[in-house]
N, C-alpha and C positions, 0 to 999 in steps of 0.2 A: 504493500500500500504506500509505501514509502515516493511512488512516482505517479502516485493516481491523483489525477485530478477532483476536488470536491465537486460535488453537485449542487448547481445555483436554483433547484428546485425549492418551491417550496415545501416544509417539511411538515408542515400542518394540512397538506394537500395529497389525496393520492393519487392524481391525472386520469382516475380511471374513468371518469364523466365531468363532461362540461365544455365548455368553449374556450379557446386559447388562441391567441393571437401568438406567432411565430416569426422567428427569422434565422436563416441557417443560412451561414457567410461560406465561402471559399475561404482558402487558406491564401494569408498575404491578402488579401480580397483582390486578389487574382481574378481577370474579364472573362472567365471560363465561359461562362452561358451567351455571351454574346457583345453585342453594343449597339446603344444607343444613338440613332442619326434620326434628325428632322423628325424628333420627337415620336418616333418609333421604335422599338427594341426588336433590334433583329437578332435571330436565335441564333448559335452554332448550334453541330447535330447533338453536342453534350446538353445543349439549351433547350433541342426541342425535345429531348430524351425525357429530361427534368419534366419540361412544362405536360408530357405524358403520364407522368409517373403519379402526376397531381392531379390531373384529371381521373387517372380509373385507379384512385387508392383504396375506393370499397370494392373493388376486385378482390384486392391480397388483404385489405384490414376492412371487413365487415361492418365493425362494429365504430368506423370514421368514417368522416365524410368533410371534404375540405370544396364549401360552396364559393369562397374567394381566393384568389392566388394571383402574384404576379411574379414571372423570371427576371431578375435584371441582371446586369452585368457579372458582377460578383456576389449577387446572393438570393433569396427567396423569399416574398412575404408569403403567407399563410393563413387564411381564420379555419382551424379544424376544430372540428366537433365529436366529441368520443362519447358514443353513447355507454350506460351502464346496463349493458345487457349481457347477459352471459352466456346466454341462449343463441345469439349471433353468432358469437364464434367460437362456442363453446367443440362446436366437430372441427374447427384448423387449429384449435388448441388440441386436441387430445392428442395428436399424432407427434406433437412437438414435446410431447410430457410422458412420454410412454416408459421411460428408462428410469426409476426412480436409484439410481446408483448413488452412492456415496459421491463421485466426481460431479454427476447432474445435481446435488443439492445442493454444493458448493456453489457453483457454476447458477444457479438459482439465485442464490443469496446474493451476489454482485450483478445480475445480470437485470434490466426494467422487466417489473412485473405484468402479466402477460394485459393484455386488452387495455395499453397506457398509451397515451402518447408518447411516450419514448419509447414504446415499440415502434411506432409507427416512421417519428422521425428517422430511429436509426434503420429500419428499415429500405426507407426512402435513400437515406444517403448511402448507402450499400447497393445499394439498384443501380443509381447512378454510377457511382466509383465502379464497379463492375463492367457498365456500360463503356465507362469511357477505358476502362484499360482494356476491354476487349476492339475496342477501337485504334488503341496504343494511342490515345492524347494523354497527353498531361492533364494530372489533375490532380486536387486535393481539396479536402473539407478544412474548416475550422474546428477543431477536437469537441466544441461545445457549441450550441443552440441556446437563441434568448427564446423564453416566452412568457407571455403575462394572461393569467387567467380572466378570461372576459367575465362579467359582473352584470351587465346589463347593455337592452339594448340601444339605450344612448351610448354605451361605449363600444357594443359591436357596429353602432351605424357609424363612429368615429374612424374607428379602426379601418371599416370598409372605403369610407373616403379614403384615408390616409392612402391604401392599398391601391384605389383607385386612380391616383394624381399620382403615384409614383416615380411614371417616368415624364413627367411637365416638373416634378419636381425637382430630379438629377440636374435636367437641362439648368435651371436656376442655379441649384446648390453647383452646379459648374462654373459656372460664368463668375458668381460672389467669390469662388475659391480664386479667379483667374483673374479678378480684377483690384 
């Protein structure tokens, strides 16, 4: 443990139901997913891979469902929504829990409990990073993801603007950087 990083989760929370606004950076916030011209985000194939991966996430996690998202250059917004049903994916969990071994309960105990959004995140970025080295691009994640648990829906209607103006508001926050 000695080299593990803490978890900026909260700990009075256990992500397995609720709303959560997201952001999962590139490492170096490296242009992996694409760029930005004449206020349009054009993808690379790592870009359009991502923006697929967020479209059919209730394919591989049932029991999510991510109704806003944008790719940008170097990172991901997200509003995901994890339902607390257990009955959804309770048959893609069984297969994943079948070995009750001394090594799988360890491996347990470190690992996000199952039907969390940290399954799903790291899920996501495993798909991706897969994608791209079977591609041989260069690529890399940030070790950690921010997210902030959504409370209500003045804050999920904020969050969605925010999401929404994303890339009008690059072009800005570029220009203030360059002037």
């Amino acid at each position: 443990d000695k080299y593990r990083i803490p978890s900026t989760r909260a700990r009075w929370h256990s992500y397995d139901g609720g709303a959560y606004f997201i952001t999962i950076c590139t490492k170096d916030m490296e242009h992996y997913f694409g760029e930005i011209v004449d206020a349009k985000m054009n993808l690379t194939d790592v870009g359009k891979y991502a923006d697929e991966q967020m479209k059919n996430v209730t394919i591989h996690y049932p029991y999510a469902e991510i109704p806003l998202w944008i790719v940008m250059p170097n990172h991901i917004h997200a509003i995901v929504i994890i339902r607390n049903n257990d009955d959804a994916a309770h048959s893609r969990d069984v297969a994943r829990n079948i070995s009750t071994t001394t090594k799988n309960e360890h491996m347990s105990a470190i690992s996000p409990k199952r039907n969390t959004l940290s399954v799903v995140v790291r899920g996501m970025k495993s798909s991706i990073t897969k994608f791209a080295n079977e591609q041989s691009f260069s690529f890399a994640w940030q070790p950690l993801y921010y997210d902030h648990i959504i409370r209500d829906s003045n804050e999920m209607n904020h969050i969605a603007e925010y999401i929404e103006n994303n890339i009008a508001q690059w072009d800005i926050e570029r220009e203030n950087n360059f002037n």
